[in-house]
LUMNUZA-430741 format. One record per residue (C-alpha): residue number from 1; z, x negated, y negated. Coordinates in Angstrom, 1 decimal, m for minus. Layout:
@nr=NUM	Z=Z	X=X	Y=Y
...
***
This chain:
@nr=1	Z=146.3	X=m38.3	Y=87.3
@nr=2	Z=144.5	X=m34.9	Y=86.9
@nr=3	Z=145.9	X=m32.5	Y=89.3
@nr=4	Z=144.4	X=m28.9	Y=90.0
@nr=5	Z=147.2	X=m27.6	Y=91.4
@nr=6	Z=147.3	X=m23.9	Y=93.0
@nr=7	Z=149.6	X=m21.1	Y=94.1
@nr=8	Z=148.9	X=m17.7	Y=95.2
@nr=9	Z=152.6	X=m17.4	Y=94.8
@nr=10	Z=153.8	X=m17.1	Y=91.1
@nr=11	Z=156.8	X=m20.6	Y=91.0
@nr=12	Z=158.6	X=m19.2	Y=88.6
@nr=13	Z=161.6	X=m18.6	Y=88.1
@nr=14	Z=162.5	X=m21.5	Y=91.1
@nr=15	Z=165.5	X=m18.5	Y=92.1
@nr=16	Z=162.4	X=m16.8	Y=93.4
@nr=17	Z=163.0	X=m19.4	Y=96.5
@nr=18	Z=160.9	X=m19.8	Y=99.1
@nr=19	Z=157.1	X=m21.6	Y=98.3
@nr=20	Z=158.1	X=m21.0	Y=94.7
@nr=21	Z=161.0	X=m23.0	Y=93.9
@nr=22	Z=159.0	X=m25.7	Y=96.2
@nr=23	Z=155.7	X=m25.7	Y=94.0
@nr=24	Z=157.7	X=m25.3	Y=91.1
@nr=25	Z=159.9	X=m28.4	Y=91.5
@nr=26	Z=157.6	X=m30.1	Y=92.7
@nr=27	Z=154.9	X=m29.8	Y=90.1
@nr=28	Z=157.8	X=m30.0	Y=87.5
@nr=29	Z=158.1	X=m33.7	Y=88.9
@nr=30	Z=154.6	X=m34.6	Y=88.2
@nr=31	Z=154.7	X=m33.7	Y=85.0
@nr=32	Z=157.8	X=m35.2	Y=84.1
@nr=33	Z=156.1	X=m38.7	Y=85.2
@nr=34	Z=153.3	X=m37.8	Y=82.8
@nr=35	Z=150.4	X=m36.2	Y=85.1
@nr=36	Z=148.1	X=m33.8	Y=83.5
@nr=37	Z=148.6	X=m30.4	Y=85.9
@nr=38	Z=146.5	X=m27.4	Y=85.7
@nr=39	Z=147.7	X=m24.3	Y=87.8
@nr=40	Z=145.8	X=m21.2	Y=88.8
@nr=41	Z=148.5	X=m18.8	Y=90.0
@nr=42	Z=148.9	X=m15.3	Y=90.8
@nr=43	Z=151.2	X=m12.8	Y=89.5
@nr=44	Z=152.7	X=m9.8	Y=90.8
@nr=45	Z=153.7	X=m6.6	Y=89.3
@nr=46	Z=157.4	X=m8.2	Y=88.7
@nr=47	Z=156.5	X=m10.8	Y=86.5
@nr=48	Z=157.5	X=m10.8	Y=83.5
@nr=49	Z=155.6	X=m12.4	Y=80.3
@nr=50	Z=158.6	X=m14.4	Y=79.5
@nr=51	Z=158.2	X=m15.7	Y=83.1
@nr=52	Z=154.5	X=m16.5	Y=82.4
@nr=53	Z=155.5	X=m18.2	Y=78.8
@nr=54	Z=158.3	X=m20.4	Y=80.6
@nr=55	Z=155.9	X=m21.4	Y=83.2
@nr=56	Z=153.1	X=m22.8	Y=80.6
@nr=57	Z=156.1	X=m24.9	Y=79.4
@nr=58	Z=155.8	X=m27.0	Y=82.3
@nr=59	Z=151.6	X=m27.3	Y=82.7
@nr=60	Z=149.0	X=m28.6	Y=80.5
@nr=61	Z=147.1	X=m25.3	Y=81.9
@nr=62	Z=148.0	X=m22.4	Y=83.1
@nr=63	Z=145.3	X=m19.7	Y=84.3
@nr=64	Z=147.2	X=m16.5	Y=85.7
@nr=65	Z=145.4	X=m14.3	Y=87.8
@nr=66	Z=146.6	X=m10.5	Y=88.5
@nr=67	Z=147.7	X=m10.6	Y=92.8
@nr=68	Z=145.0	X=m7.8	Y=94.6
@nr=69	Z=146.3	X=m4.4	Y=94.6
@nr=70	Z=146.8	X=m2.7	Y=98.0
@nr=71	Z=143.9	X=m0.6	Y=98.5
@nr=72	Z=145.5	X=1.4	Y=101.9
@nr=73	Z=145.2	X=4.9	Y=101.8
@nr=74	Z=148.7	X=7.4	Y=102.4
@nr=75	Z=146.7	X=8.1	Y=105.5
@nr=76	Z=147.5	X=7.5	Y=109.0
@nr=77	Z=144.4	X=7.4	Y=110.4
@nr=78	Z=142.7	X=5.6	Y=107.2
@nr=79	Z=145.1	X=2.8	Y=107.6
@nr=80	Z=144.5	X=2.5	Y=111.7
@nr=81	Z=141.0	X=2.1	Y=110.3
@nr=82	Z=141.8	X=0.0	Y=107.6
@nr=83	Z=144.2	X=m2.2	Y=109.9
@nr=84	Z=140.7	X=m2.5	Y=112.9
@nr=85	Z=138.4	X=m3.4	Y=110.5
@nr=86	Z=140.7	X=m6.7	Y=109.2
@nr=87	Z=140.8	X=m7.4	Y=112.5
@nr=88	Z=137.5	X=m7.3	Y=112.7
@nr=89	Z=137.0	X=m9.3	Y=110.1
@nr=90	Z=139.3	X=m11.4	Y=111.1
@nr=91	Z=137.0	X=m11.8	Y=114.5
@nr=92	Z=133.9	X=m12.5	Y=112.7
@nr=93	Z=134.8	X=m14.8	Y=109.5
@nr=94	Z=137.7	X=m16.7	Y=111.0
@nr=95	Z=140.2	X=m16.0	Y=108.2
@nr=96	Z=143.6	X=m14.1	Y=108.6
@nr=97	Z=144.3	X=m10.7	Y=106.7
@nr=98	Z=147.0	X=m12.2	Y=105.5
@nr=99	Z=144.7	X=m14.6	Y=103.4
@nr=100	Z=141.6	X=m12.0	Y=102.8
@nr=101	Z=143.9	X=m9.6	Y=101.1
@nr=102	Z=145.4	X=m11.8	Y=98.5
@nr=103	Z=142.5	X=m13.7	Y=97.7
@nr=104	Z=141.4	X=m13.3	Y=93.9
@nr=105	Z=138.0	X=m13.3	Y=92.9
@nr=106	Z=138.6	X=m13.8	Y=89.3
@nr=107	Z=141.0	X=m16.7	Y=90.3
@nr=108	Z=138.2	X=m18.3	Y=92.6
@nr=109	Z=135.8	X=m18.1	Y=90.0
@nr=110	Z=137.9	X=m20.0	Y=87.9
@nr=111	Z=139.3	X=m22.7	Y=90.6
@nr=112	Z=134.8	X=m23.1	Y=91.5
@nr=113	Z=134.6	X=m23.8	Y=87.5
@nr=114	Z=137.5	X=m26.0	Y=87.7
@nr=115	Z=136.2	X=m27.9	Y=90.7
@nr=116	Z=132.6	X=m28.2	Y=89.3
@nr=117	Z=133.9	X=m29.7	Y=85.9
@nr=118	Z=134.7	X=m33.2	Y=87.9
@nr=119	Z=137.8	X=m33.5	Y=85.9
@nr=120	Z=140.3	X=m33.6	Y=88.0
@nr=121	Z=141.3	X=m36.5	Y=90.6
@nr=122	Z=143.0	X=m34.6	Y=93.1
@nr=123	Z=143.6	X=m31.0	Y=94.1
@nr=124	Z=146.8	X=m29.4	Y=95.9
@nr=125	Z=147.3	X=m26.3	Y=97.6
@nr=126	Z=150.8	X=m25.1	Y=97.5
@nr=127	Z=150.8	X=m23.3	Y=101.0
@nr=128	Z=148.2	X=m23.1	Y=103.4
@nr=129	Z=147.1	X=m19.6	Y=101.7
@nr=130	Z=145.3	X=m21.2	Y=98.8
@nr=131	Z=143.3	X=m23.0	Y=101.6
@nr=132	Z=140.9	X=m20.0	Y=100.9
@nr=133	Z=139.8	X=m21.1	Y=97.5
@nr=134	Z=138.9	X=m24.7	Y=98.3
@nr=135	Z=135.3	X=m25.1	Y=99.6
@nr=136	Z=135.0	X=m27.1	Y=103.1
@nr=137	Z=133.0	X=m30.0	Y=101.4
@nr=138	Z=135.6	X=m30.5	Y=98.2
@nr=139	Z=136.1	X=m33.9	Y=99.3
@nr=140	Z=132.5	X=m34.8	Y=98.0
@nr=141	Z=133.5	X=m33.2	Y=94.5
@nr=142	Z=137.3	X=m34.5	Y=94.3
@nr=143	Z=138.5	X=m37.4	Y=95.4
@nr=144	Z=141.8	X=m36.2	Y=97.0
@nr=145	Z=142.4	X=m32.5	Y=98.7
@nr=146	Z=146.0	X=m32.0	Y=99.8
@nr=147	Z=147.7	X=m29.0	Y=101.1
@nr=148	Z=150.8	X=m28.4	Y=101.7
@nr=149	Z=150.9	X=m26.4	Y=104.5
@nr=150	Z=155.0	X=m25.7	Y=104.7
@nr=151	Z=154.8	X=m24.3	Y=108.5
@nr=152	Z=152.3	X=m23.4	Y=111.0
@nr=153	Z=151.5	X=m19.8	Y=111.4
@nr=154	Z=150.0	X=m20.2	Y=114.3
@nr=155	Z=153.1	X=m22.3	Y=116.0
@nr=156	Z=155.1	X=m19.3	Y=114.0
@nr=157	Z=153.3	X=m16.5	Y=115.7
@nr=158	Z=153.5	X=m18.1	Y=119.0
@nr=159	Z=157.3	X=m19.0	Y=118.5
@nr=160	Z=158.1	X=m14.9	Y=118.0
@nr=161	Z=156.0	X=m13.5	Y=121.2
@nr=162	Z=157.7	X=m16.0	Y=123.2
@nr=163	Z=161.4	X=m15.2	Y=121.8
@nr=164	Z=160.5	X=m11.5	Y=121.9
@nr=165	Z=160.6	X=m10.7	Y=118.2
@nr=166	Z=157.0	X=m10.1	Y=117.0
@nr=167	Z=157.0	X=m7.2	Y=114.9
@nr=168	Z=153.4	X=m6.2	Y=116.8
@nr=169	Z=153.3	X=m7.9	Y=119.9
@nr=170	Z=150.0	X=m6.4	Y=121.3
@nr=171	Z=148.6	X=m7.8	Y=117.5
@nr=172	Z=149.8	X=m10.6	Y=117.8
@nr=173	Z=148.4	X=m12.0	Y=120.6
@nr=174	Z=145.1	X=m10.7	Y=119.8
@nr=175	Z=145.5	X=m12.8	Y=116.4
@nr=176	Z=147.3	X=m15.8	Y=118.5
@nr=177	Z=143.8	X=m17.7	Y=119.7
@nr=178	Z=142.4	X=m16.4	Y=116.5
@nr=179	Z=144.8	X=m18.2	Y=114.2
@nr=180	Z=144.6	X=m21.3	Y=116.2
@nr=181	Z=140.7	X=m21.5	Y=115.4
@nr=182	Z=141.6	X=m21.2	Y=111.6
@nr=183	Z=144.1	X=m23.9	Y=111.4
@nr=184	Z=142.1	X=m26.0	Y=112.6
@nr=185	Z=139.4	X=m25.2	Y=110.8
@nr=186	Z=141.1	X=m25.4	Y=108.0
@nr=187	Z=142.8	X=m28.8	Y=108.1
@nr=188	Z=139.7	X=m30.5	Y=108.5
@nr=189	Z=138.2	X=m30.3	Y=105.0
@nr=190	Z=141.4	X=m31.9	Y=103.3
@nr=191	Z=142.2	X=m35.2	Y=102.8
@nr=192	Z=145.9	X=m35.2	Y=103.2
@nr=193	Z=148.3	X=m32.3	Y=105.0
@nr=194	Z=151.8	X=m32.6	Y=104.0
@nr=195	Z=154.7	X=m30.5	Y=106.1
@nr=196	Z=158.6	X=m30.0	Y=106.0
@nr=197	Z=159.6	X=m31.6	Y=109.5
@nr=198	Z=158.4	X=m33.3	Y=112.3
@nr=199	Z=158.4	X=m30.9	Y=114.3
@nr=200	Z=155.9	X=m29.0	Y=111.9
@nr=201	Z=154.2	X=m32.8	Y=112.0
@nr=202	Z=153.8	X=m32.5	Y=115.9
@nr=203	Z=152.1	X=m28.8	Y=116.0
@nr=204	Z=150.1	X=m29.3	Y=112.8
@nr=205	Z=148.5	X=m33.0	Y=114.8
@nr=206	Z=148.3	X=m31.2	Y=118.1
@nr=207	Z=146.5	X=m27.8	Y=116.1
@nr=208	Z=144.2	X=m29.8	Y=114.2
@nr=209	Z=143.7	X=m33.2	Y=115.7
@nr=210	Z=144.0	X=m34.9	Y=112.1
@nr=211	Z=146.7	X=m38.2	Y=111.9
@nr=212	Z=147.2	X=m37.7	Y=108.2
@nr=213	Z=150.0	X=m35.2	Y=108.4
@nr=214	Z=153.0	X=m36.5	Y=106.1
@nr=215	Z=156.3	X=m34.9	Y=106.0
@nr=216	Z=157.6	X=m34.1	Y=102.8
@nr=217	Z=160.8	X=m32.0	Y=103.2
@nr=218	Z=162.0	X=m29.5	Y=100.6
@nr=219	Z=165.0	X=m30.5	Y=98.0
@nr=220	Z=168.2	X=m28.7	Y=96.3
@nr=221	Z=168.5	X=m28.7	Y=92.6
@nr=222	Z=171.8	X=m30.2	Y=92.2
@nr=223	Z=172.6	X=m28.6	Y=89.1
@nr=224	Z=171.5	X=m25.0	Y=89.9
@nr=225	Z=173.9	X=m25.6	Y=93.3
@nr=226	Z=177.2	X=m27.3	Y=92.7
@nr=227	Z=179.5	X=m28.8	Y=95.1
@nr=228	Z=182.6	X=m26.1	Y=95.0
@nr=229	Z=186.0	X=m27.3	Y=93.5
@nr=230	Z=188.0	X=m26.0	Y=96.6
@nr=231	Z=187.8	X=m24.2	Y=99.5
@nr=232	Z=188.9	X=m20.3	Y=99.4
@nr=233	Z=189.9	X=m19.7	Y=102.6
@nr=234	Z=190.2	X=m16.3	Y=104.6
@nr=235	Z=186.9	X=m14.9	Y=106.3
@nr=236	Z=184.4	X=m14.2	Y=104.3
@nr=237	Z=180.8	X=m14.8	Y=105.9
@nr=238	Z=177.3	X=m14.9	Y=104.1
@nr=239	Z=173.8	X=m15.0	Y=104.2
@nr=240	Z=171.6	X=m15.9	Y=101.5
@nr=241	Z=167.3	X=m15.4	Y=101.3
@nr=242	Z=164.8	X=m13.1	Y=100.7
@nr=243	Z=165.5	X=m10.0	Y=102.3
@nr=244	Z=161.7	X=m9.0	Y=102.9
@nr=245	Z=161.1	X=m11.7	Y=105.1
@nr=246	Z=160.9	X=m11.5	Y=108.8
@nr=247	Z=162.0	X=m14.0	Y=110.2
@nr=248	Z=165.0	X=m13.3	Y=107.4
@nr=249	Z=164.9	X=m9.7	Y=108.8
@nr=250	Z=165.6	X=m11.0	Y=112.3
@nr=251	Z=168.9	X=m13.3	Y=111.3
@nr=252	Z=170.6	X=m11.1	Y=109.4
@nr=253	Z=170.2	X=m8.2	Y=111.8
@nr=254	Z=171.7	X=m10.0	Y=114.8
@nr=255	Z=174.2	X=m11.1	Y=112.6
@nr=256	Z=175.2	X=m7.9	Y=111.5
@nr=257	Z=175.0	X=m6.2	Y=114.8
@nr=258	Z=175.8	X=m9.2	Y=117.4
@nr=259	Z=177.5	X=m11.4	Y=115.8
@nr=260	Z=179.9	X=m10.1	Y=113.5
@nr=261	Z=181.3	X=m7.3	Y=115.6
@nr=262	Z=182.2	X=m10.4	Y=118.3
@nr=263	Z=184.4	X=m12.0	Y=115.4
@nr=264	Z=186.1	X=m8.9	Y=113.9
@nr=265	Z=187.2	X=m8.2	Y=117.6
@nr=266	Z=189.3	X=m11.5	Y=116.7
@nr=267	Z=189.3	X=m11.3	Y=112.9
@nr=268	Z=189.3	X=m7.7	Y=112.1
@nr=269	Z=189.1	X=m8.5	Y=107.8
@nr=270	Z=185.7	X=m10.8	Y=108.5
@nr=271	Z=183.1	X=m9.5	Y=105.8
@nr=272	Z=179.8	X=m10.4	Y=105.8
@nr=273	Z=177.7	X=m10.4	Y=102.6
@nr=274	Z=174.1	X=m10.5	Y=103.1
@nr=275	Z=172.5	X=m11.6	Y=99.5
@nr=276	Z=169.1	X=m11.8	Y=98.9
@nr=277	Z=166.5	X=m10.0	Y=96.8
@nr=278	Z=163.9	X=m7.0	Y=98.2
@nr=279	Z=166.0	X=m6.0	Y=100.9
@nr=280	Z=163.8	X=m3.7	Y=103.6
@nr=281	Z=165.4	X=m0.5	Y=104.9
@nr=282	Z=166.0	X=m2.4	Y=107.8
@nr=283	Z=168.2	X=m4.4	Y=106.1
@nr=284	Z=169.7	X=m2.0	Y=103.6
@nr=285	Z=170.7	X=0.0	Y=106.3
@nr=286	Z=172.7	X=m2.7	Y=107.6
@nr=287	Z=175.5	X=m2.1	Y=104.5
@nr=288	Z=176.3	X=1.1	Y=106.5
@nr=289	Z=178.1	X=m1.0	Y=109.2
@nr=290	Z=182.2	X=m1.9	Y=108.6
@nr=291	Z=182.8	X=m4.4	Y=106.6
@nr=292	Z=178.5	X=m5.5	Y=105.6
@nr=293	Z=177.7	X=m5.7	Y=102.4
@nr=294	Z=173.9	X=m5.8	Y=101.0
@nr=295	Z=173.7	X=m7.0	Y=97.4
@nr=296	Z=169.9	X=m7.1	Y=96.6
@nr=297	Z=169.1	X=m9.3	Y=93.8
@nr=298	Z=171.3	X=m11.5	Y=92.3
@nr=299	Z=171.5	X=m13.4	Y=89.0
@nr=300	Z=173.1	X=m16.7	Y=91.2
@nr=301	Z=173.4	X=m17.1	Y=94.6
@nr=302	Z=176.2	X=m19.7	Y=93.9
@nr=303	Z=179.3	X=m17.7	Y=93.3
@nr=304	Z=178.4	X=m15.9	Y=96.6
@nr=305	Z=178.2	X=m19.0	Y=98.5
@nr=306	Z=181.4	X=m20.8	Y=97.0
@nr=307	Z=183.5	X=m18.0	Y=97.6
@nr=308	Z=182.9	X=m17.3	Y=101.4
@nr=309	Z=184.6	X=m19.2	Y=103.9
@nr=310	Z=181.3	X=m19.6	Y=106.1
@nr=311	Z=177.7	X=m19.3	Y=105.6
@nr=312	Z=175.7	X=m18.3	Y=108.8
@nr=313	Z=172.1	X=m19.0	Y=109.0
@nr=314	Z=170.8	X=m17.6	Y=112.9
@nr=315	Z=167.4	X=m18.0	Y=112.5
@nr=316	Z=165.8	X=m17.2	Y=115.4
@nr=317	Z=162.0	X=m17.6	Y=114.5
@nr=318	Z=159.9	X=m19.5	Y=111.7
@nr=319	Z=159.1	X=m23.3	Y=111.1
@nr=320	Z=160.1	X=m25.5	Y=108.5
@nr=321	Z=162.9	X=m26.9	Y=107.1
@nr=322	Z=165.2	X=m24.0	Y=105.6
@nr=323	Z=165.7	X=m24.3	Y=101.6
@nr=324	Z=168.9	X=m21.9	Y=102.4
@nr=325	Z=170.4	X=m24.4	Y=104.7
@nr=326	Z=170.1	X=m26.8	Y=102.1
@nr=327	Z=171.3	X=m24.7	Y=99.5
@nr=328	Z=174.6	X=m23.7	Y=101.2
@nr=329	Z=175.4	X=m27.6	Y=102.2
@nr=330	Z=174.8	X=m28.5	Y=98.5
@nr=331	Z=177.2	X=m26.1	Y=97.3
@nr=332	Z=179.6	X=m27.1	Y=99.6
@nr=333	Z=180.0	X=m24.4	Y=101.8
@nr=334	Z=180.6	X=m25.4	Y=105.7
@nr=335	Z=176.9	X=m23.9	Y=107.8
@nr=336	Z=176.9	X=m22.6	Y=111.3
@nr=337	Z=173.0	X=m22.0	Y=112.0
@nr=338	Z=170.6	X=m22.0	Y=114.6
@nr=339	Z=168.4	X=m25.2	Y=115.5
@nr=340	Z=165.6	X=m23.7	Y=113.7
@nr=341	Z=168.1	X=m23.0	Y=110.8
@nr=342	Z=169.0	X=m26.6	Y=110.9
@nr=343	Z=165.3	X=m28.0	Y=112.0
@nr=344	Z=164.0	X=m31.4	Y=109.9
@nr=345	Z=167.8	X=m31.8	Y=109.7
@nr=346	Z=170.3	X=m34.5	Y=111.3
@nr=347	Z=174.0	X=m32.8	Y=111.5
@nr=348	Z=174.7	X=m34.1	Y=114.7
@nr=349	Z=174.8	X=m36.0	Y=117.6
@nr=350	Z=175.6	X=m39.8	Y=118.1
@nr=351	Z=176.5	X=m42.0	Y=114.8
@nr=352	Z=175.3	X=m38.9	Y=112.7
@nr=353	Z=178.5	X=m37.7	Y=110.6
@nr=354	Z=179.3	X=m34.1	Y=111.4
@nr=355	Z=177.7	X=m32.2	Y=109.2
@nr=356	Z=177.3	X=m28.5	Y=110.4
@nr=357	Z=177.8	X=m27.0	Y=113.4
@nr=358	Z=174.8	X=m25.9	Y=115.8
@nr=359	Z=174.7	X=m22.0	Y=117.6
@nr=360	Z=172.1	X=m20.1	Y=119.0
@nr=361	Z=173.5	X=m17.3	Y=121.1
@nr=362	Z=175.7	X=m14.4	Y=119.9
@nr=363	Z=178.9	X=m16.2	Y=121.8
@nr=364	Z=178.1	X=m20.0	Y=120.6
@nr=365	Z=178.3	X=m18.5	Y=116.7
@nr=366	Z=182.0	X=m16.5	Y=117.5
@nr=367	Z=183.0	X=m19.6	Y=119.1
@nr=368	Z=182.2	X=m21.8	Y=116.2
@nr=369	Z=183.1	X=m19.6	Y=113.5
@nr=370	Z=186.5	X=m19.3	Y=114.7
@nr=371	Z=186.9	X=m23.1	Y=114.9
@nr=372	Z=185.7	X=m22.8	Y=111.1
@nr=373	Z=188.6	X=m20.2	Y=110.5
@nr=374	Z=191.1	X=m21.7	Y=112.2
@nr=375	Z=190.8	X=m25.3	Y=110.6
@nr=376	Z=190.9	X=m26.3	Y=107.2
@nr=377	Z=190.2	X=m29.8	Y=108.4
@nr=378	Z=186.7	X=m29.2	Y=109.9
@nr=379	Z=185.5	X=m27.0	Y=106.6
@nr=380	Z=186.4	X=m30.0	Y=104.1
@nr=381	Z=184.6	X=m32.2	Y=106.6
@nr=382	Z=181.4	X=m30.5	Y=107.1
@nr=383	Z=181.9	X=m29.3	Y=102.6
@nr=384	Z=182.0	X=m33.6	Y=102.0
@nr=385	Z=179.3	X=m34.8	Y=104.9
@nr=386	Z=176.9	X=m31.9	Y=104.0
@nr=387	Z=177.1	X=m32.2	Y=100.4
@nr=388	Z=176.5	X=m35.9	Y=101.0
@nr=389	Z=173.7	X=m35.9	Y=102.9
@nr=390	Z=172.1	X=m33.9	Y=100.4
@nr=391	Z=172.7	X=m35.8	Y=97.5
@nr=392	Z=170.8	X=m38.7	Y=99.7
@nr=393	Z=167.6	X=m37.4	Y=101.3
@nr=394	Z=167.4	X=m33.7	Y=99.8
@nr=395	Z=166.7	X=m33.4	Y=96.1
@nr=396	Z=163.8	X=m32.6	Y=94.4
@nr=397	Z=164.0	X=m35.5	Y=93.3
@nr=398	Z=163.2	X=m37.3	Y=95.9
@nr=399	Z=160.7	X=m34.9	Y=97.3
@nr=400	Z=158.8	X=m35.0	Y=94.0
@nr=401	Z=158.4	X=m38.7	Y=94.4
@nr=402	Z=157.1	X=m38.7	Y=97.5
@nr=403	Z=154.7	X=m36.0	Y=96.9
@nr=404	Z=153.5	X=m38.5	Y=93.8
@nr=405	Z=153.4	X=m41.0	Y=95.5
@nr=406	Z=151.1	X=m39.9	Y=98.4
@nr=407	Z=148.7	X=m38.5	Y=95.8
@nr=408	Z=148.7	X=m41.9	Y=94.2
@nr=409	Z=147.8	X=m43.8	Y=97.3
@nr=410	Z=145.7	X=m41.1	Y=98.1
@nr=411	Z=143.5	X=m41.8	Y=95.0
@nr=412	Z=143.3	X=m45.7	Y=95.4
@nr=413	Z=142.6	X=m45.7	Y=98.8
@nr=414	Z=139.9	X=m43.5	Y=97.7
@nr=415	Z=138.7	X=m45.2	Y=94.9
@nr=416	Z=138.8	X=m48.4	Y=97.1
@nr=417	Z=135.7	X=m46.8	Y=99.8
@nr=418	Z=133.9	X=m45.1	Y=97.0
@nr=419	Z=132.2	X=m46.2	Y=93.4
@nr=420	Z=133.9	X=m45.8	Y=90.4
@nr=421	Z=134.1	X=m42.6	Y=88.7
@nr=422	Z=133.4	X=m42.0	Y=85.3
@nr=423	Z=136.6	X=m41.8	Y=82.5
@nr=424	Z=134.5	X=m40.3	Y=80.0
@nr=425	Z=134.4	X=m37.1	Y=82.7
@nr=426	Z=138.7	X=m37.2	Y=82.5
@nr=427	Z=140.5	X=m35.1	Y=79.4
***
């Protein structure tokens, strides 16, 4: 197959995490089973050309695009006028700030050139963002349209007023019925949606009244995490992500300030490392508190992860399966986390091996980090069934395959309602 494949977010290197090591991976599959891929991408001010000359290793084409600079003025009141007129906008066109800012005219040019040269057989937009540069009637100028939408920000947005943690409440529900009129929209002019859970499967149906909504979940590069050689003992905690993400922002900050203080009380020589690239003030100033250390980037996140005793994951906010749950389970390393740090995952409950153990409140995570603590036992249980269950559903691997494969049914069903098209039009 052709596949026009295209990320707002630069996928490489996959330590980048997040949608990156996702669209990477997955387009690395692709083209490892011989598909042609052409990727329109943006870069930000941090990546390098060596980045951009690995990258074009692994694509047939590669059209890199410079990410829209951040026109806001040092002024207060320019950026309250600034901030009214997205919203505004946002009113009137039906498309999120979030989208408008970061959208590239030189890179849409280029994906309208791409789309008009009927070369390609499907097109993929790795996160709902790119949604932007597809035009609502691609489908009658490429036979497949599929984007993969990770997590809904509408159901996101809604999930943090209700819990109390929107960083603008009174914004957010203005946005709330705003953002539920552009998912839909969205979702109709594309053939396939693919998401990380069933969860995500249930709000995307219910936002957008489409059935062809299949769950592709993210994967661990078993090689980049290995399975530890033996446990370390004592009490060291982490925390592993992008540390200029909210809903990262939230976790490690009641884990810092609610959590651990309810364990040292117990274990007075618990440390907590919080490791993560881009850490916020908010989150650097959480390395002032005993014990709390804040690394910022990192060449690996491995050695971090096999030397602590327990990684803690209490996500309180955002949908989608968690590539840092699966990370830390892969190495090894026995989780505590949230349910929506463990959502699209089965780690417990009947004829399910243990496989982590499930908190939400401040008290539920002291209570089952001490049982971590206190028994050796129950850490090289949930090390083995965690890395196991992994290794079975969670690789990219498999995720690659069935992103192929959905493109590749996609195409025939297609080509089964529709004439032929021409080869001569194909490279």
């Amino acid at each position: 197959m052709n596949i026009l494949m295209l990320s707002a977010t630069f996928p490489y290197p996959p330590t980048r995490g997040g949608t990156s090591v996702r669209t990477f991976n997955l387009l690395k599959y692709l083209k490892q089973q011989g598909h042609h891929i052409s990727l329109g991408t943006l870069r930000s001010p941090d990546v390098t050309f060596d980045e951009i000359e690995a990258l074009a290793e692994w694509v047939d084409q590669l059209a890199v695009f410079n990410r829209p600079a951040d026109a806001s003025s040092p002024s207060s009141l320019r950026k309250m006028q600034q901030k009214a007129q997205r919203l505004a906008d946002f009113a009137v066109s039906g498309v999120p700030p979030s989208v408008s800012t970061t959208h590239s005219e030189d890179m849409q040019i280029w994906v309208d050139q791409q789309i008009a040269s009927d070369l390609f057989d499907a097109i993929t937009c790795e996160h709902c963002v790119n949604e932007a540069y597809v035009p609502d009637d691609i489908l009658r100028k490429v036979p497949v349209a599929v984007v993969n939408i990770h997590s809904s920000v509408y159901g996101t947005c809604a999930h943090q007023l209700a819990g109390g943690m929107a960083e603008k409440p009174w914004r957010d529900r203005i946005n709330l019925p705003l953002l539920k009129r552009y998912e839909h929209h969205y979702c109709q002019k594309f053939s396939h949606l693919v998401v990380t859970t069933t969860e995500d499967q249930a709000q995307i149906q219910s936002l957008s009244g489409k059935n062809n909504i299949q769950v592709i979940p993210n994967g661990v590069d078993l090689e980049a995490f290995p399975y530890r050689v033996q446990d370390p003992g004592g009490q060291q905690l982490v925390f592993i992500g992008a540390m200029d993400n909210l809903p990262n922002i939230d976790a490690v900050t009641f884990l810092a300030q609610k959590i651990l203080p309810l364990i040292r009380a117990h274990y007075p020589d618990t440390t907590l490392s919080l490791v993560g690239a881009r850490p916020t003030p908010t989150v650097q100033a959480l390395g002032n508190l005993p014990n709390v250390t804040v690394t910022g980037k990192v060449p690996e996140m491995t050695p971090y992860l096999h030397e602590s005793a327990v990684c803690v994951i209490p996500m309180r906010t955002g949908y989608g399966i968690k590539n840092k749950t699966l990370e830390a389970m892969a190495a090894g390393i026995p989780v505590v986390a949230s349910d929506r740090g463990l959502e699209g995952l089965e780690v417990d409950g009947d004829r399910i091996p243990l496989r982590a153990l499930r908190a939400n409140t401040a008290e539920e995570f002291t209570e089952a980090i001490q049982r971590l603590f206190e028994s050796i036992d129950l850490r090289r249980t949930l090390s083995a069934n965690g890395r196991r269950m992994i290794e079975e559903g969670f690789t990219w691997a498999i995720a690659g395959k069935r992103y192929e494969q959905l493109l590749c049914t996609a195409e025939v069903s297609d080509n089964r309602d529709s004439s032929p098209r021409s080869e001569s039009s194909r490279p």
